[in-house]
C-alpha positions as CSV (number, residue, x, y, z in Angstrom):
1,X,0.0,0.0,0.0
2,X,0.7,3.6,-0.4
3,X,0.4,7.0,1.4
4,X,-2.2,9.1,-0.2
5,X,-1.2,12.5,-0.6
6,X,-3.6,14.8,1.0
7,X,-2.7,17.8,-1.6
8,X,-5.2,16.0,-4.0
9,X,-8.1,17.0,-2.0
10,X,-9.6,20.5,-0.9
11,X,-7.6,22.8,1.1
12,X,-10.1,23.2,3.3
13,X,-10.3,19.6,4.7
14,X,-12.0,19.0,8.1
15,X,-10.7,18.0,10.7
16,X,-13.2,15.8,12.3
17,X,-10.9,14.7,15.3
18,X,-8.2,15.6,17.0
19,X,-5.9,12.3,16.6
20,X,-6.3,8.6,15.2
21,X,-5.1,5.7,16.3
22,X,-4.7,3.5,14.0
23,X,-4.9,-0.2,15.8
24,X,-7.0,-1.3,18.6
25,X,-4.7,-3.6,20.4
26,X,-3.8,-2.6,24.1
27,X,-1.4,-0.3,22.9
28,X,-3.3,1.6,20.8
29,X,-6.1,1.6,23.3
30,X,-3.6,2.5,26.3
31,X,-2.4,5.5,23.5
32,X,-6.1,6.8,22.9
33,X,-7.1,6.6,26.7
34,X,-4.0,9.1,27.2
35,X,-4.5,11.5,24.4
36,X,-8.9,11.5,25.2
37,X,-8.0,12.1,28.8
38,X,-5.9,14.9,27.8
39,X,-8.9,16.5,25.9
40,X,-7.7,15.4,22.3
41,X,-11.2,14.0,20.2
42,X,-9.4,10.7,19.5
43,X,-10.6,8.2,17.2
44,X,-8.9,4.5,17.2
45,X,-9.5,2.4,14.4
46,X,-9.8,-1.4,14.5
47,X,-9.7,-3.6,11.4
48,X,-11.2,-6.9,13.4
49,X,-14.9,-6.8,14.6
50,X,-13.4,-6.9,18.3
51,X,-10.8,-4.6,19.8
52,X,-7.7,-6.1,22.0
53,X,-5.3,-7.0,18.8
54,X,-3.3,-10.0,19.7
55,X,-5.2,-10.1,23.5
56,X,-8.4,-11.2,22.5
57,X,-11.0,-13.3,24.4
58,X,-12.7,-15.7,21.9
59,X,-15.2,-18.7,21.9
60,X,-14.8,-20.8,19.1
61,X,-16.5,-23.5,21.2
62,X,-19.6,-22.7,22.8
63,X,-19.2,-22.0,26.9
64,X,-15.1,-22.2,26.5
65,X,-13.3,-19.0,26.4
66,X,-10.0,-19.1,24.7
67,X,-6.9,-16.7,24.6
68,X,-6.5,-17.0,21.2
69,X,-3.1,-15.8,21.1
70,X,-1.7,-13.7,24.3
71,X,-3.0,-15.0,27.4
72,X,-1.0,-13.9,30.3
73,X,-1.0,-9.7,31.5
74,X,3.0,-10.4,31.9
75,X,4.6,-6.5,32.1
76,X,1.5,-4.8,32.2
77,X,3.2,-1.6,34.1
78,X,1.3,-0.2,37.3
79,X,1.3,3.7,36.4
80,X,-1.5,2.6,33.7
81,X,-3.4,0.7,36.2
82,X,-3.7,4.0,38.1
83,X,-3.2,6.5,35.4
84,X,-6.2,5.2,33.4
85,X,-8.0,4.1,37.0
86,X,-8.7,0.8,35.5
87,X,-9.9,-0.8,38.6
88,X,-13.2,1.6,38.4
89,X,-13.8,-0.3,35.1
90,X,-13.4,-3.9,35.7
91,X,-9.8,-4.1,35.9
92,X,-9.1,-7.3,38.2
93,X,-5.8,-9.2,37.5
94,X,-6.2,-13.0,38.9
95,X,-2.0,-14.1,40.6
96,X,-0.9,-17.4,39.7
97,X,-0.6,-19.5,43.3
98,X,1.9,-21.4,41.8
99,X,4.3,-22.4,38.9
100,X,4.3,-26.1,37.8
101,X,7.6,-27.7,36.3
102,X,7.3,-31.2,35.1
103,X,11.2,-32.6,35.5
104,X,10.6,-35.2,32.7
105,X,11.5,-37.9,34.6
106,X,7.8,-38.4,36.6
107,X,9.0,-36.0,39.5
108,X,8.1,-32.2,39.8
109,X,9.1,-28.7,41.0
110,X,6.0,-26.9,42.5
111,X,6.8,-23.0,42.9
112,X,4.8,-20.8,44.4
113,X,3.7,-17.6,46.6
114,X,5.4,-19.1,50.1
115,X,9.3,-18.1,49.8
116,X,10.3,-20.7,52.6
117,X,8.7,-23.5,50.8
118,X,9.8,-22.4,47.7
119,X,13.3,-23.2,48.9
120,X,12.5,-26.6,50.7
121,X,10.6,-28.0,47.0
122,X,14.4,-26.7,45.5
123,X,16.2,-28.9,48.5
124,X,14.3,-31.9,47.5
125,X,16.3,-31.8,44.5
126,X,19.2,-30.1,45.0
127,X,20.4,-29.0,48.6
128,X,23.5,-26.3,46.7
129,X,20.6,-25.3,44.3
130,X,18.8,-24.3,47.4
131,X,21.3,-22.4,49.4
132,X,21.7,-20.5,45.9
133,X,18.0,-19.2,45.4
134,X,17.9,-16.2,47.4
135,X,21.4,-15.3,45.9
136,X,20.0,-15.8,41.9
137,X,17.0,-14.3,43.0
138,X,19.0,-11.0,44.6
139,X,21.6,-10.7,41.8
140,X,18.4,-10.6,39.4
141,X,17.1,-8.3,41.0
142,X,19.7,-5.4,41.3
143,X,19.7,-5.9,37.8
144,X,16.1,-5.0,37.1
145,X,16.3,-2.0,39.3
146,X,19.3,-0.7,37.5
147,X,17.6,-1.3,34.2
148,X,14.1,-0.4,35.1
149,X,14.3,3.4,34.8
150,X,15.2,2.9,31.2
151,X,12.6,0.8,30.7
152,X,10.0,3.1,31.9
153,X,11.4,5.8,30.2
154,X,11.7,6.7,26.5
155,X,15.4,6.7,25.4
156,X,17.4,9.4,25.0
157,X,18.5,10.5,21.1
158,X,22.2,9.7,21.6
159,X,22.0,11.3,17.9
160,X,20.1,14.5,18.4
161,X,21.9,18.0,19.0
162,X,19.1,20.0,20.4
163,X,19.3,20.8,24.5
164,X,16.3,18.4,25.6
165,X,18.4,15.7,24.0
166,X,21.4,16.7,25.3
167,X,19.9,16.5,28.4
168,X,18.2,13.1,28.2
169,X,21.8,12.1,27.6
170,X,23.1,13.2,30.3
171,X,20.3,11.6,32.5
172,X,21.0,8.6,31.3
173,X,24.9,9.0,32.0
174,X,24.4,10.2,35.6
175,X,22.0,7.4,35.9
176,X,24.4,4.1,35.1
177,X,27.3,6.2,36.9
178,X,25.5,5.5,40.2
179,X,25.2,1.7,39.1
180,X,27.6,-0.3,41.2
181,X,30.3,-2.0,38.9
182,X,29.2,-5.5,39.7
183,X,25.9,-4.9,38.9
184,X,26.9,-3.3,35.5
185,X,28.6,-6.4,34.8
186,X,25.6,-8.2,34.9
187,X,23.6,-5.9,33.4
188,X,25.9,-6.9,30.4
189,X,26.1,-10.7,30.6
190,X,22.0,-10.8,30.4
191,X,22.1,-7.9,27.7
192,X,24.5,-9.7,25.3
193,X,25.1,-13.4,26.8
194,X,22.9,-16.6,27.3
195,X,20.8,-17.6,29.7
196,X,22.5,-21.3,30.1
197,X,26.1,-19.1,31.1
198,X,24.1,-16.9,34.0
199,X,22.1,-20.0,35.2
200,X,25.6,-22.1,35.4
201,X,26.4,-19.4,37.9
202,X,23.9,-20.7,40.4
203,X,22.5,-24.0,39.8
204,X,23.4,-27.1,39.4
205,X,20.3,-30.1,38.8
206,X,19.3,-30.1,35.5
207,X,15.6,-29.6,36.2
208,X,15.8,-26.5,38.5
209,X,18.1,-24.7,35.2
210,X,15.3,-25.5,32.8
211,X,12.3,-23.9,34.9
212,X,14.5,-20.6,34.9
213,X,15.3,-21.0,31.5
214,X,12.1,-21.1,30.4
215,X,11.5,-17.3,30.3
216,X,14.5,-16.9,27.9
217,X,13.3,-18.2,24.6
218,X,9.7,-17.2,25.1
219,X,9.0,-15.5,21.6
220,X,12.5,-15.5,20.4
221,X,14.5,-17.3,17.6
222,X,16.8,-18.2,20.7
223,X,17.9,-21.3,22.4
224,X,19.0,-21.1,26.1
225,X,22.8,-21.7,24.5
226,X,22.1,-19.0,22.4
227,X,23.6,-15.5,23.0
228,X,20.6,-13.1,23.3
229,X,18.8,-15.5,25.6
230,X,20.2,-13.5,28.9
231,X,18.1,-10.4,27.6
232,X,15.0,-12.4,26.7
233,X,15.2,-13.4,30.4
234,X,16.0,-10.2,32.3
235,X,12.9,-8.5,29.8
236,X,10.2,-10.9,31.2
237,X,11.8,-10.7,34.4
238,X,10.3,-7.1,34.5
239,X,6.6,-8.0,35.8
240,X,5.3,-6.7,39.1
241,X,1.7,-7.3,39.5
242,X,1.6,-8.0,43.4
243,X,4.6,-5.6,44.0
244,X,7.0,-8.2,43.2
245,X,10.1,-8.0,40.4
246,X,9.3,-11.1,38.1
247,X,5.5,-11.7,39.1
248,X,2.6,-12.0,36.0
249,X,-1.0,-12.5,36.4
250,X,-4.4,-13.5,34.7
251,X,-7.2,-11.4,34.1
252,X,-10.6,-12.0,34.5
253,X,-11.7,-13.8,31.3
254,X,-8.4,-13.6,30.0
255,X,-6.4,-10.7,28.1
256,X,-9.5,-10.0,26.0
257,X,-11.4,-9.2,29.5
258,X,-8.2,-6.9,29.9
259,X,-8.8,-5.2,26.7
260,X,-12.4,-4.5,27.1
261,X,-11.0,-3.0,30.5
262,X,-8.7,-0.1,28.6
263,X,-12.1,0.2,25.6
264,X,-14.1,1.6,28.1
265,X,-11.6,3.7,30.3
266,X,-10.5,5.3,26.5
267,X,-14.3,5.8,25.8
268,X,-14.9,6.9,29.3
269,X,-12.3,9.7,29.1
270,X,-14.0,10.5,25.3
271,X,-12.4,8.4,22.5
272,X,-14.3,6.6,19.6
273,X,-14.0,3.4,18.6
274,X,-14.5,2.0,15.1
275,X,-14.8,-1.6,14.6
276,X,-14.2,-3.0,10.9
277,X,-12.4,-0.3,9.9
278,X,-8.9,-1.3,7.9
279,X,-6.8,1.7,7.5
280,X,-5.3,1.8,3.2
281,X,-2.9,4.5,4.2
282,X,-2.2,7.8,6.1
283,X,-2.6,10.8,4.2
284,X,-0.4,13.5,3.9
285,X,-0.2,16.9,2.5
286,X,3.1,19.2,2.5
287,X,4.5,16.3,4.7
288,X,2.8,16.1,7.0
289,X,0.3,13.9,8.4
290,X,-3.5,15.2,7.7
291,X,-5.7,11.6,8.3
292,X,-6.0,8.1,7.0
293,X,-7.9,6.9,4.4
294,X,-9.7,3.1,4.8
295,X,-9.7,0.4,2.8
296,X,-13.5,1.3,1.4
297,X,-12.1,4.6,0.2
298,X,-13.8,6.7,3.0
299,X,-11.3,9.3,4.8
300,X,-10.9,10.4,7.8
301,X,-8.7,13.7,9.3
302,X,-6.9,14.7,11.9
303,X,-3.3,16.4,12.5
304,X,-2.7,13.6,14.4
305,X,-1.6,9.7,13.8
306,X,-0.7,7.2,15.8
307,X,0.1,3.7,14.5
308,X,0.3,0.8,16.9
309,X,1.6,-1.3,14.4
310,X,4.6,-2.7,13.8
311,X,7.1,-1.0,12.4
312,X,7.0,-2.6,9.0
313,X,3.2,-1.7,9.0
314,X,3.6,1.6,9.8
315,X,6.8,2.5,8.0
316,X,6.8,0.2,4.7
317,X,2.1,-0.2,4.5
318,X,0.7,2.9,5.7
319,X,3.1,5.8,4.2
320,X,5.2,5.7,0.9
321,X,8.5,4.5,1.7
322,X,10.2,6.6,-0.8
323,X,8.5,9.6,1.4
324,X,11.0,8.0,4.4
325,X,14.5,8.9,5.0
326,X,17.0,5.6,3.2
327,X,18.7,4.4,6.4
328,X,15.1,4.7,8.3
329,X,13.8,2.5,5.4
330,X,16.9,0.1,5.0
331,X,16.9,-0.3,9.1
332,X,13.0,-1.4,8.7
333,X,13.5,-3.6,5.8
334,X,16.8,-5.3,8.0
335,X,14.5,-5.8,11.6
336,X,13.8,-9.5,12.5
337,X,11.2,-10.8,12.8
338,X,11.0,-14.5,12.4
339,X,8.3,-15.4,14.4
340,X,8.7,-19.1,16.1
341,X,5.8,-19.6,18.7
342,X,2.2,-20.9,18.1
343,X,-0.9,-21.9,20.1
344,X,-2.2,-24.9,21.0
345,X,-5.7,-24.6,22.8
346,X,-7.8,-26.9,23.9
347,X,-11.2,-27.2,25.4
348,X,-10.9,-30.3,27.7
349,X,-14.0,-32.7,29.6
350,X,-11.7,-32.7,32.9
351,X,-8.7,-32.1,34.5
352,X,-5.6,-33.7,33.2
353,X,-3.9,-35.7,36.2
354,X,0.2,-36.0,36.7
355,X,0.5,-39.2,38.1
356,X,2.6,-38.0,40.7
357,X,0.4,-35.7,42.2
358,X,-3.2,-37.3,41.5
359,X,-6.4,-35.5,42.7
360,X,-7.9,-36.3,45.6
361,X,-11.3,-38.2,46.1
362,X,-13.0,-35.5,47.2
363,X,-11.8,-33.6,43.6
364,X,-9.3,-31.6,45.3
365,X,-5.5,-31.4,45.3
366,X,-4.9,-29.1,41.7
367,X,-3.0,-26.3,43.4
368,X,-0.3,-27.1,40.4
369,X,-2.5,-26.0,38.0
370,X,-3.0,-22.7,39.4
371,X,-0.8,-21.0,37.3
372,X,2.1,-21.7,34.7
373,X,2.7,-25.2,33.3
374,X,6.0,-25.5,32.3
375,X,6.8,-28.5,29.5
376,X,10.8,-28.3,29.0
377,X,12.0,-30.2,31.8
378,X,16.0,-29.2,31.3
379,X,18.0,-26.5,29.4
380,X,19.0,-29.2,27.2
381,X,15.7,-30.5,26.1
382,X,14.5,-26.7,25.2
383,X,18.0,-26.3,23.1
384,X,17.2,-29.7,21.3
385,X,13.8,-28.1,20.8
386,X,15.2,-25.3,19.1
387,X,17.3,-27.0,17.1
388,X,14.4,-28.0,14.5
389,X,14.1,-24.2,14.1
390,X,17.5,-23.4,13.0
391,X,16.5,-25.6,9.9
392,X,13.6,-24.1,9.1
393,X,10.9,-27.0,11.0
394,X,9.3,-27.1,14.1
395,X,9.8,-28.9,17.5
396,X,9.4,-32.6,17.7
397,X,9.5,-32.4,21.2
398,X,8.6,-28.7,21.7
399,X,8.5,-26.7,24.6
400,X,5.4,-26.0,26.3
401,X,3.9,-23.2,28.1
402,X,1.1,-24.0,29.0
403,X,-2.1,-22.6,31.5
404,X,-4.9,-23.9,32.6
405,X,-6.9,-20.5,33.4
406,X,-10.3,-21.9,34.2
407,X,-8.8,-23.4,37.2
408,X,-8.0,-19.4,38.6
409,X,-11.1,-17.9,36.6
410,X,-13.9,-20.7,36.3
411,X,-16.4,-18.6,34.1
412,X,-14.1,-19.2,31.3
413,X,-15.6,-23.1,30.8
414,X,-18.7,-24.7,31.9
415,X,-19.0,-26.7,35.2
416,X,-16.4,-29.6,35.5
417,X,-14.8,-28.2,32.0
418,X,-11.7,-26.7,31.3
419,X,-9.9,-24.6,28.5
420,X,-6.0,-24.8,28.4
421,X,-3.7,-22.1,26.6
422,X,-0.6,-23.8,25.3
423,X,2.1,-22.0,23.8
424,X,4.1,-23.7,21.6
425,X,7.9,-23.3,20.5
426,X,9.5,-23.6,18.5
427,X,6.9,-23.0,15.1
428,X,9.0,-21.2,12.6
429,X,6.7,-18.8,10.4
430,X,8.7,-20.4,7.5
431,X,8.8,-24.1,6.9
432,X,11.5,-25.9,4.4
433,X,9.5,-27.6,2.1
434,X,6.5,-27.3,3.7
435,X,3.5,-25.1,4.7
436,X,1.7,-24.5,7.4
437,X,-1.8,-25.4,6.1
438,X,-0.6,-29.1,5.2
439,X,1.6,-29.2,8.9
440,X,-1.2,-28.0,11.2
441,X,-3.0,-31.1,12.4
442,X,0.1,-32.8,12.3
443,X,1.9,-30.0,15.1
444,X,-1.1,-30.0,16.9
445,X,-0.8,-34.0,17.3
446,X,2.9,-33.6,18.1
447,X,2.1,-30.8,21.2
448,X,-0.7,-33.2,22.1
449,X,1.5,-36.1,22.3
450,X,3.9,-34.2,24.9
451,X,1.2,-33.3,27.1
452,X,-0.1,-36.8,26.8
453,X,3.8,-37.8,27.8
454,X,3.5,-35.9,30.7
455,X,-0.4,-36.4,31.6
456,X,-1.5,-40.1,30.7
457,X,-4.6,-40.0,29.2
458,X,-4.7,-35.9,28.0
459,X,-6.0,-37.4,24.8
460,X,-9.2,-38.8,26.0
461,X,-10.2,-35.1,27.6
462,X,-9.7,-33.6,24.2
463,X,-13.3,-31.4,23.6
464,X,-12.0,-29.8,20.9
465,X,-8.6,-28.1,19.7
466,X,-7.2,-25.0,18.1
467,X,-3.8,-24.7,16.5
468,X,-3.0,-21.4,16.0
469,X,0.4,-21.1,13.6
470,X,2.9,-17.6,13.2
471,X,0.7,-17.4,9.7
472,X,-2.4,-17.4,11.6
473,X,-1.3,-14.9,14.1
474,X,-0.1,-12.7,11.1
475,X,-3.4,-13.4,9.2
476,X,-5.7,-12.1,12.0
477,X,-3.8,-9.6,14.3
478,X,-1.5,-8.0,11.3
479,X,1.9,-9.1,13.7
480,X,4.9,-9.7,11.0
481,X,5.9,-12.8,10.5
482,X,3.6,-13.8,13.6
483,X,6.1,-12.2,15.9
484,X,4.4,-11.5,18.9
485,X,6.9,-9.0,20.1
486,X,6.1,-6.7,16.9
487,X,10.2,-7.5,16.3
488,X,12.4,-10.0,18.1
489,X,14.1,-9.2,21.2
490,X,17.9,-8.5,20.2
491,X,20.1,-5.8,21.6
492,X,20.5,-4.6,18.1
493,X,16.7,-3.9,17.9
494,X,16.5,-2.8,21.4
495,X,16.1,0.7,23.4
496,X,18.1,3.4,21.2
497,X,17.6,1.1,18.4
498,X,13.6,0.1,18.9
499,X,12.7,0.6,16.0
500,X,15.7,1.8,14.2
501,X,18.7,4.4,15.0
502,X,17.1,8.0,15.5
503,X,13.7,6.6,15.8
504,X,13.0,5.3,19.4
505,X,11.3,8.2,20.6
506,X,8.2,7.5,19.1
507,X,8.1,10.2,16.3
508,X,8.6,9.5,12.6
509,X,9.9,11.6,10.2
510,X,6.1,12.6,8.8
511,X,5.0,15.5,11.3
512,X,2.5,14.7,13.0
513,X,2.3,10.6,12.2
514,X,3.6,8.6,15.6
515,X,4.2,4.9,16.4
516,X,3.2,3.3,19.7
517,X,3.2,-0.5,19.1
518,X,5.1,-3.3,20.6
519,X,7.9,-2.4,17.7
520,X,8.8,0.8,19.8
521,X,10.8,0.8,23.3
522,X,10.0,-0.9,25.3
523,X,8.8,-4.0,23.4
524,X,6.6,-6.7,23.5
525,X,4.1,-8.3,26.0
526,X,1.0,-7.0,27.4
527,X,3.0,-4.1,29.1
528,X,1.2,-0.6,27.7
529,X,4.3,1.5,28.2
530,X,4.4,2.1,24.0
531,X,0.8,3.4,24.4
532,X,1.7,5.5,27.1
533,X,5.2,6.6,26.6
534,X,3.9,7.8,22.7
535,X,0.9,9.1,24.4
536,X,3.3,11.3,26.2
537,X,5.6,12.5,23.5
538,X,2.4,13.3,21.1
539,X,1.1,15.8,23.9
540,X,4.5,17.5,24.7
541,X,4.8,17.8,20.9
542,X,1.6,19.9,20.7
543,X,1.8,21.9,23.9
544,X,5.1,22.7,22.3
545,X,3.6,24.1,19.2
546,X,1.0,26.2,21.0
């Protein structure tokens, strides 16, 4: 697609709103709720018949709610929560009692709120691994707090000359000054190293490495081995929902309940939604950004645009590239995607039961399944998992992270039922020699056969199943490449560099057109802070220009 250019139309366009936001996943939304409550007549346009993007509540089975995609609230950052005052409508995030690790060889690790116990289910296995918890647990933790403030904050233009940017520069310098030298050190061995090197540090039993492991390949063309990992671990490391570094949550009826949460705060502080509206292009006239025009030819204007897309949406779909500064363009063109996760859900006629920690008669005992189910027992079964992807196929033996959320929020299932979100790596949105239309069932079969590995007789409480592939996910929700991070995770396509050199502050070089998706700092998850951090820079650009 191409920009339109809005010198072919009247001079006298009106402006029927003040700013559009074009996509009406939680970014977008998080964006318009910042600019309506600021006063701006906001407009977000949605291309789906639902808003939420890739956190969407669906039922493709009657009575069985499904995450179709994103199902946890992972990073979701507190100032929103109270920004936005989403608890006045309906915000109510569910915390995960516990954290269930199959160790592949019938035993278990059972993690949850209860710090002491934590430690005495680690001792079972591993006394050293034990006596080195609180010390993994407190070196990960300086490290978030050093990196936090840049992760809540927009980054400073290293290449900018003006004062402001000078001064952001100088913030940032002052800032790591006052970061003690051991600290820094780690700060770089997550940034640029694996996660297998940091975990070596600590642990020893294979089983205890793999839980922790688990958080550093979620969504990445990465192995545990693989350099890059580290940061993929400290990134999802950055949750807080009970006031804890590292905590995630539910919410109630799943991300898509979430996103129905930040609809109506945006349209409670004045926005407009529009469902079924696919934006052609973004229209421009002496460039600069004057509206959008839809798909159906209609147009709509504002001197305002916001595009929660990714960056190849907004940069290479929306506007004319040839409008776009060549290294801007080229840096676009070079981001990785390479999406390599899928989903797996499944509507199931009962619990499934581990053999090792059966229910009890009176239908009790299923405090593992009160939160994260973790299928990749040890660091070196999640490598060999990866391997397939290097060579363009996916997982025979995949990991698995996996949910069942009607345990923690039973309205999402009838009586006795359950629905369970699987996500699957690794899926690579690219197969040698093969599609995905003619590998679906077959994946689906092979993640059904590790559960069933894991949970004798998984097979037999099969409802119904959804496979959702990377080519689904770009399909529906418009991510690249299925990428659910709107651009993979590397330190090349990180901070200064989210999404390209000169870029990461939310602007673009159109006046008056802005990004605000998961592509911009900080990155992926359901975490807001593109929403609000662009939210930010699009008002301190205007009350500049008063």
């Amino acid at each position: 697609m191409t920009e339109r250019d809005g010198a072919e139309h009247p001079a006298d366009l009106v402006t029927a709103y003040d700013a559009i936001v074009v996509g009406g996943g939680h970014n977008g939304l998080v964006n318009a709720a910042y600019l309506a409550k600021a006063g701006l007549r906001t407009l977000v346009l949605e291309q789906r018949d639902l808003v939420g993007g890739a956190a969407v509540t669906e039922q493709p089975v009657p009575g069985f709610s499904f995450t179709t995609f994103s199902y946890a609230l992972s990073l979701l950052r507190p100032e929103i929560v109270h920004e936005l005052d989403l608890v006045r409508h309906g915000f109510l995030p569910l915390m995960m009692p516990s954290s269930f690790h199959p160790t592949g060889d019938g035993g278990y690790l059972l993690l949850g709120d209860d710090h002491d116990q934590n430690v005495q289910e680690i001792r079972r296995h591993c006394p050293h691994d034990a006596d080195a918890y609180d010390r993994y647990h407190h070196d990960l933790d300086r490290v978030v707090q050093a990196v936090q403030p840049l992760f809540d904050n927009p980054p400073p233009d290293v290449f900018g000359t003006d004062p402001d940017d000078q001064a952001d520069v100088a913030w940032l310098l002052k800032h790591l000054g006052g970061v003690d030298r051991s600290v820094m050190h780690d700060v770089v061995r997550l940034l640029t190293g694996s996660a297998a090197d940091w975990l070596e540090d600590y642990f020893r039993h294979e089983a205890v490495k793999g839980f922790h492991a688990s958080s550093s390949i979620i969504g990445s063309k990465v192995g545990p081995m693989s350099p890059g990992s580290g940061l993929v671990l400290l990134f999802h490391k950055m949750g807080q929902h009970d006031g804890h570094l590292g905590s995630w949550a539910f919410h109630k009826g799943g991300n898509g309940g979430f996103t129905q949460v930040l609809a109506r705060a945006a349209t409670a502080f004045g926005a407009e939604i529009r469902l079924g509206a696919r934006v052609a292009s973004v229209l421009t006239r002496e460039d600069r950004a004057v509206g959008v025009a839809l798909e159906d030819g209609a147009e709509l204007h504002a001197p305002v645009v916001v595009s929660a897309l990714d960056p190849r949406r907004t940069f290479l779909d929306l506007v004319d590239p040839r409008r776009l500064p060549s290294e801007l363009v080229d840096s676009v063109e070079r981001m990785r995607f390479r999406g390599v996760s899928a989903k797996v859900n499944f509507a199931l006629d009962g619990l499934p039961v581990f053999p090792a920690l059966p229910p009890r008669p009176d239908g009790g005992g299923v405090d593992h399944y009160g939160g994260f189910l973790n299928i990749g027992p040890t660091i070196e079964y999640v490598e060999h998992a990866f391997d397939a992807a290097k060579y363009g196929w996916y997982s025979e033996r995949p990991f698995i992270d996996a949910a069942i959320q009607s345990v923690v929020d039973p309205d999402m299932a009838p009586p006795g039922k359950h629905v369970m979100s699987c996500f699957v790596q690794y899926a690579p949105y690219e197969l040698r020699g093969s599609d995905w239309e003619a590998e679906r069932d077959r994946f689906g079969d092979t993640a059904q056969a590790v559960l069933e590995s894991h949970f004798p007789g998984f097979g037999d409480l099969v409802l119904h199943r959804q496979v959702v592939t990377p080519v689904d996910i770009e399909r529906v929700t418009g991510l690249t490449e299925g990428n659910i991070f709107a651009g993979e995770l590397l330190a090349p396509q990180m901070y200064f560099f989210r999404p390209a050199p000169g870029w990461s502050r939310y602007r673009t070089p159109i006046a008056g057109y802005y990004q605000c998706g998961s592509g911009t700092h900080p990155g992926g998850c359901v975490i807001g802070s593109p929403g609000r951090l662009a939210g930010q820079r699009v008002l301190r650009d205007l009350a500049a220009a008063r």
